[in-house]
N, C-alpha and C positions, 0 to 999 in steps of 0.2 A: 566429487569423484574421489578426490582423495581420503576422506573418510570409506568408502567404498573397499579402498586398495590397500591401507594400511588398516593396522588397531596396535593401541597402544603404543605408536613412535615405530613400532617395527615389521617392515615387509611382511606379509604372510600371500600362500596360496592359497591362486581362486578355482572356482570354478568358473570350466568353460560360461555358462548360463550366465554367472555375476560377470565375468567379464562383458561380453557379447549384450547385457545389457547397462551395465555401463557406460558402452562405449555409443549404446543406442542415442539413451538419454543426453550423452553429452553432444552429438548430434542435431538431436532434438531443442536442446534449448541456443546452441550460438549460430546455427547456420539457418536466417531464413529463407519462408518462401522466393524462391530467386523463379528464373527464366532462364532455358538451355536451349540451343538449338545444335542440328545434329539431325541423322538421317535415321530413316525407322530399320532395324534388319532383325533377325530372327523371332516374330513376332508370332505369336501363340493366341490365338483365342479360346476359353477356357469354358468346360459346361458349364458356368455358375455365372459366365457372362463376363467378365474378369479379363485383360488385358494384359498380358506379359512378352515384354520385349526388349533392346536395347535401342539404343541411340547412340551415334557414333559420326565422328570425322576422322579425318587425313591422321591421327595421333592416337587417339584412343577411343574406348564407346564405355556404356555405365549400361546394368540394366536398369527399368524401371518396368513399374505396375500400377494400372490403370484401373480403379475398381469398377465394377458394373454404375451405381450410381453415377459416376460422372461420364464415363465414353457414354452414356444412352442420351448427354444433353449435345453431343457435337454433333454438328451437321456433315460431316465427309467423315467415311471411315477410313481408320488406319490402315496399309497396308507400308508392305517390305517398302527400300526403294524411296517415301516419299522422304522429302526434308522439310522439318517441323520446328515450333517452335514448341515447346512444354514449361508450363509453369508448375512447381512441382516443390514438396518439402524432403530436405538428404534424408536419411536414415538408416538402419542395420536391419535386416531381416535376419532376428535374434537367431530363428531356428537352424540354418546354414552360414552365419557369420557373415554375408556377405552385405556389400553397401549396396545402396538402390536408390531410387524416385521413385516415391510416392505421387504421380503427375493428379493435379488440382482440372487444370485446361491444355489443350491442344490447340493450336492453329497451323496455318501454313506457311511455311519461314517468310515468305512476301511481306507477312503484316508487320514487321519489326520497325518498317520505315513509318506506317501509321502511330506506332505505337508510343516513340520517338516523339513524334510531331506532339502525342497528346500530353507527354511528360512534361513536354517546355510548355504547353498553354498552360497545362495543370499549375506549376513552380510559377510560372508569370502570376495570374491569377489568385494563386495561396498567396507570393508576396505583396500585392495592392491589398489584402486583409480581405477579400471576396469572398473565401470561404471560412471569414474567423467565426466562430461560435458566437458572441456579442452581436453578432448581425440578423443570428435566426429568431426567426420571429415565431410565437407558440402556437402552437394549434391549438382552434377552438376542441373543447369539448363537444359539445351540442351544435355543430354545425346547424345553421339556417338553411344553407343552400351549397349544394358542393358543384364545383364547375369541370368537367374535363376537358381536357386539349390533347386530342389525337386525332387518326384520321377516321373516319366516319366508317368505313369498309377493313376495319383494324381488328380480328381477334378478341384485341385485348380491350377490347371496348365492351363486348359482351361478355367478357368475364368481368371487367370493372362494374355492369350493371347491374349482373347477374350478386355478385357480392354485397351492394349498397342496397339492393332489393332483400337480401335474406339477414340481413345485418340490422337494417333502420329502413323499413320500405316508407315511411314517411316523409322523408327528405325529399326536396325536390330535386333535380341533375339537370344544368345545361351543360349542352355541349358547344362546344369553340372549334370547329373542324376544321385543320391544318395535316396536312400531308407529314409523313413521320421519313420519309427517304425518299431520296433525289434529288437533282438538281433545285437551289431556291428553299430547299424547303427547310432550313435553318431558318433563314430569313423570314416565312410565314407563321414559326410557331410560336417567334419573336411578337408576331405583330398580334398574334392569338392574344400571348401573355396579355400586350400592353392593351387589347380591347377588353380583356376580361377584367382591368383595371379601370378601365375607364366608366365601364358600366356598373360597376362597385355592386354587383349584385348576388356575389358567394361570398362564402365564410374562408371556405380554403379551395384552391386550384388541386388538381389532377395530373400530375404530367406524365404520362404514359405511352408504351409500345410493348411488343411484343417482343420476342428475343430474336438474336439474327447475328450474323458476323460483324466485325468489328467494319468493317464497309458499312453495312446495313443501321448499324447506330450509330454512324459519324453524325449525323446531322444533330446528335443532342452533346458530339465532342466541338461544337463552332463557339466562339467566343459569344457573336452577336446572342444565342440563345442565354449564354450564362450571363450574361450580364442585364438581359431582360428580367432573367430569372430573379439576380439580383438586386434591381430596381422596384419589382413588384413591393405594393403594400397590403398584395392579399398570401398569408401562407400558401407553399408551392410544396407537395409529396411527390416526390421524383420515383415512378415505379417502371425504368425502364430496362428489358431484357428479363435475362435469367438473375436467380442470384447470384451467380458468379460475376457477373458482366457490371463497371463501373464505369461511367461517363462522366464529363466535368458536370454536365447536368446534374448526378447527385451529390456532386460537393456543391454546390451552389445553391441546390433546395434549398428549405429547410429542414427537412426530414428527405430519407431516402429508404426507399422499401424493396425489398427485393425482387419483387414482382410487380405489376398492374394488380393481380388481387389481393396483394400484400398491402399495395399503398390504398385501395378501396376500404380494406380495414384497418389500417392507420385512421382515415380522415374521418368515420362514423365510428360509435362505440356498440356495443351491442350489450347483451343480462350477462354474457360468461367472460368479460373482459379480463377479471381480475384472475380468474380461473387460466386465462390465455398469458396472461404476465408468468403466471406460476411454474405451466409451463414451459414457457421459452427460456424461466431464466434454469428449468433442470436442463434444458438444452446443452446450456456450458459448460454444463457439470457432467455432461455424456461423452466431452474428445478422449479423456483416458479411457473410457471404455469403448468409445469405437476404432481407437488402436488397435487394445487388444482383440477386437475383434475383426479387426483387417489381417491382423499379425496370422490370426485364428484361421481365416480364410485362405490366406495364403499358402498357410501349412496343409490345407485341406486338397486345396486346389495341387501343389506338388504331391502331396502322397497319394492321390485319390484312396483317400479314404470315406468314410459314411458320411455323409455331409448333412451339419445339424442343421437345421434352418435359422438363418438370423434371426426370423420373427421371433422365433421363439427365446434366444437369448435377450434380445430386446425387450420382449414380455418381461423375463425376470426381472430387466434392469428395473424395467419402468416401476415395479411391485417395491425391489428393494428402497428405491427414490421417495414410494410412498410411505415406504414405513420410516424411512429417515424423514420424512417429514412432520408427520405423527409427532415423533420424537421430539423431533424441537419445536412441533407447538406445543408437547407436555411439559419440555423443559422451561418453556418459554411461562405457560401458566404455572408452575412450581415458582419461577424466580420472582415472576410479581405477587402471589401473595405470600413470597418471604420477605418481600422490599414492605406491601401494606401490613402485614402483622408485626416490623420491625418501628414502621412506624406510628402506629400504636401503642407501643411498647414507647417508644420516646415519649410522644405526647401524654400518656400516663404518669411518666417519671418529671415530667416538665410542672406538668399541673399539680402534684405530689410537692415538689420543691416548691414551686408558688404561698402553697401552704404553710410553709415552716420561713419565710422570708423573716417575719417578725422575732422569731425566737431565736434566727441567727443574727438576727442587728442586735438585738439583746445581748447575745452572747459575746458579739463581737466588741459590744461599747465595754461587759464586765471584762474581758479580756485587757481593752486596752489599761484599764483602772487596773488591775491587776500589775500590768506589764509596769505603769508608772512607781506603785511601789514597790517592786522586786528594785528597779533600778535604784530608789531613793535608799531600801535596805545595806542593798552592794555597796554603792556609795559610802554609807557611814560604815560598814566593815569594813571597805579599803581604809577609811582614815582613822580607823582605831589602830590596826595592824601598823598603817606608816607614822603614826605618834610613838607605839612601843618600838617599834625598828629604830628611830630617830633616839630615842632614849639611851634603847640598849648602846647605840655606835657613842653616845655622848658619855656614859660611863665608861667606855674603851678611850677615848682620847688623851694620848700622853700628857695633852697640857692640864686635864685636872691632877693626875698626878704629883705634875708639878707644883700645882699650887696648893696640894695639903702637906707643900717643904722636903718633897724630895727634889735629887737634881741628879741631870746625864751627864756621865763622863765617858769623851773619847780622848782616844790617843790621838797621837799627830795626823795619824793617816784618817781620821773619822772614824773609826773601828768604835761600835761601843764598849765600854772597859764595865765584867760584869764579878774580874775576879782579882784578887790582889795579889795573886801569886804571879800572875804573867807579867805583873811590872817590876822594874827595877830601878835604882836610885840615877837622881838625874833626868828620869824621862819625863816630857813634857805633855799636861794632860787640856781641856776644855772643857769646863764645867760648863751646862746649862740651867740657869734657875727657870723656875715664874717669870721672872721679871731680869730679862739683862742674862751674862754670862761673863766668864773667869777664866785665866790662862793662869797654871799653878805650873808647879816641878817637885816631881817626888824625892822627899827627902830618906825616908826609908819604907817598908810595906814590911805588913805582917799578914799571917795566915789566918782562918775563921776562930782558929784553938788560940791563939794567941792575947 
């Protein structure tokens, strides 16, 4: 943000827009998905199916906005008056500066005490390592036999079959039928688990139901089931609820699917698998742009203005997605055969030098012969040069002087005496011969002319 606000070390102004989305974004990344509760009042339903309202206590209220995709999975609609709980991300609705909830789920503030309950099994459980990674066990590829465990008069059983039928009609399906709600029936789909174990006769387990309130899938939030769950030595795909809806059951899978049909095609594979990878992961790559296009709706839905159809910005996205795809598989075949024609390019230059190894040992042995007598040369120039040095300083040496009979005289103080005018009668001199030396006294001195 602060690259945003300033440039160059010094304040400048923004625009409304730059601010308001600034302040959006920094919303967006430090505050998350949390849980509010609070009473529904001035609540709006919107022709596009869209939800706008506030939530409020004794202090203050926030508004928020519900989009059509998610109020169409609740079971009880909203209305003024009720007290709710909402799980929801902050944010700034750029267009009027104002803050809001984005609400994800709704319930009925009753459920907090449930919810509560499931946090501590969940944290008990996460600390015994129940749900560590290291414990999940893989799933087959090519499943032999796939088993499910739900109740037999279940929805979501005929879409589980309906799925494994259009996906890999090959496979054979037993079913393990255990009650998915009510009284006991944690207990039952425990004993399911451990029979479907005992009979070792699927590749990977089914654990399935339909959607429903947090009442309605307690029986997969009970310990004894997750710990069934856990003990299994056949893979467990946990496809319970909507996909919003998590229960300790899917931490304790091994996989968890967002649906009963979701976990049907988890457990077989089908021809377009890899085509369905590709998709899912542009998936991720679609929240900034279903921002902007809630952002979008939003704005549509207060102005009443013409209202574009999502389908159709969705169309484009999906088109742009493809063409950014394209792209980096061309980028992708450009970079490998610049990597194979570089490596070509080496192996060429490798097998090239292979070639010339001989002519450089040769080279290298005249080199060293070379280098030996360069040294040996130097050598005897250093000691020509320090025989004449040695010469020349031995022709400088006062003592041969002396010995072809001349001799030094100083005066008393050591001064050398080099003229006879500076002495006078009486002073005392210090001859040095060759050999020995003399202590005289001047009797008289005369000049050069003299």
């Amino acid at each position: 943000m602060s690259e945003t606000l300033f440039f160059e070390g010094k304040q400048r102004v923004l625009r409304v827009s730059e601010l308001t989305r600034a302040i959006n974004q920094l919303l967006e990344g430090n505050v998350p998905l949390l849980w509010v509760r609070g009473e529904i009042c001035n609540l709006v339903k919107a022709a596009s199916g869209h939800w706008y309202f506030s939530i409020k206590d004794e202090q203050a209220q926030v508004r928020c906005v519900m989009f059509r995709h998610r109020n169409q999975l609740l079971e009880q609609a909203a209305a003024n008056g009720l007290q709710v709980e909402v799980q929801a991300l902050a944010g700034l609705y750029e267009a009027r500066g104002e803050f809001q909830l984005t609400v994800e789920q709704m319930r009925p503030a009753g459920l907090g005490a449930l919810y509560e309950q499931f946090v501590r099994l969940k944290l008990k459980l996460e600390q015994e390592g129940l749900f560590a990674a290291s414990n999940k066990r893989v799933l087959p590829v090519f499943p032999r036999r796939v088993g499910i465990i739900t109740s037999i008069k279940a929805a979501a059983l005929r879409d589980v079959l309906t799925t494994l039928k259009q996906r890999l009609p090959s496979v054979p399906v037993v079913l393990y039928p255990a009650p998915v709600q009510g009284a006991g029936s944690a207990e039952k789909i425990a004993q399911a688990i451990r029979t479907a174990n005992s009979r070792a006769e699927c590749a990977v387990l089914i654990l399935c139901r339909g959607g429903g309130s947090i009442e309605d899938l307690w029986a997969f939030n009970e310990e004894v089931v997750a710990r069934a769950i856990a003990a299994s030595s056949i893979p467990i795909i946990s496809g319970v609820g909507h996909e919003t809806d998590f229960t300790i059951a899917d931490f304790a899978a091994d996989e968890r699917a967002p649906t009963p049909t979701a976990a049907a095609q988890r457990a077989v594979p089908d021809r377009l698998a890899l085509m369905q990878g590709l998709r899912d992961t542009a998936q991720h790559l679609l929240r900034p742009m279903r921002n902007r296009l809630q952002n979008a709706m939003q704005t549509v839905d207060y102005m009443q203005r013409r209202l574009v159809h999502p389908a159709q910005q969705l169309q484009r996205r999906a088109q742009q997605l493809d063409q950014l795809q394209q792209r980096l598989q061309r980028s992708f075949a450009h970079g490998l055969a610049q990597k194979q024609w570089r490596f070509g390019y080496c192996l060429q230059r490798l097998r090239g030098a292979g070639s010339d190894f001989d002519r450089l040992q040769d080279k290298q042995k005249h080199l060293g012969e070379r280098l030996i007598k360069a040294v040996r040369v130097t050598q005897m120039q250093r000691q020509a040069r320090l025989s004449g040095v040695a010469q020349h300083l031995s022709l400088l040496n006062p003592q041969q002087v002396l010995a072809r009979g001349y001799s030094m005289v100083q005066d008393e103080q050591g001064r050398l005496v080099s003229d006879a005018r500076l002495l006078a009668a009486g002073d005392e001199l210090r001859i040095t011969f060759n050999e020995g030396w003399a202590r005289t006294r001047v009797e008289e001195q005369g000049g050069p002319n003299e």
